[in-house]
N, C-alpha and C positions, 0 to 999 in steps of 0.2 A: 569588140569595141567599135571597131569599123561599120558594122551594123547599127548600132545604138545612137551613136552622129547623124547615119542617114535618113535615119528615123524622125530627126527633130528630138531627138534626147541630149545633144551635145552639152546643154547648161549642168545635166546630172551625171552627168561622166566621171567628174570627180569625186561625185557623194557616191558612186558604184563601186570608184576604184576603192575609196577609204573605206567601204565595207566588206569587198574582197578581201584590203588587206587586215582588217580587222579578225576577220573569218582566220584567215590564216594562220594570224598571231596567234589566236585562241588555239586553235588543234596543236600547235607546235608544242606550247604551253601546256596541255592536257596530258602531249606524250612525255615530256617531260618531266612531268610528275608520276607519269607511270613508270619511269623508268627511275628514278629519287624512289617509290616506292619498292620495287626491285631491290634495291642496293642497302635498304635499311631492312627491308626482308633477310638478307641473304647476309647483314650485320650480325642479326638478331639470332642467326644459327651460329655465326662463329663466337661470339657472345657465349651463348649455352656451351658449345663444346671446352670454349677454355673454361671456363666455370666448372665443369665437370672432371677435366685436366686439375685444376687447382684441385680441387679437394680429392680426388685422386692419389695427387703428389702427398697430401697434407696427412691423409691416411696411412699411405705405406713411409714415412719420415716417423709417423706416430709409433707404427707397429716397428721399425727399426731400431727407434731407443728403449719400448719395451723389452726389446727381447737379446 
C-alpha cells in the first residue's frame, strides 16, 4: 500500500482496499460452502445407514412374531 500512495494512487487506496476485502469475503464464503457441502454429504450417508438399521430392526421383529 506504501507503494501505491507514492505512486500518486493515494485517492484509490480505498477503492483497492474494498476490493481486497471483497476478494476475501468471497473465498471465505466459497470455502464454507465447501465445507456445508461436506457435512450434508456425510449426513446423507448416516441417513442411508440408519435407514438400513431401521428396516433391518423391522425384519428380524417381523421374522420374531412369525416364529
Amino acid at each position: 500500500m506504501i507503494a501505491l500512495s507514492k505512486a500518486g494512487l493515494g485517492g484509490n487506496r480505498q477503492r483497492i482496499t474494498s476490493l481486497l476485502m471483497i476478494a476475501v469475503l468471497t473465498l471465505l464464503g466459497l470455502s464454507g460452502c465447501e465445507i456445508l457441502g461436506d457435512i450434508f454429504q456425510a449426513g446423507v450417508w448416516v441417513g442411508v445407514i440408519l435407514v438400513v438399521g431401521v428396516i433391518a430392526l423391522i425384519v428380524w421383529l417381523v421374522s420374531r412374531v412369525k416364529s
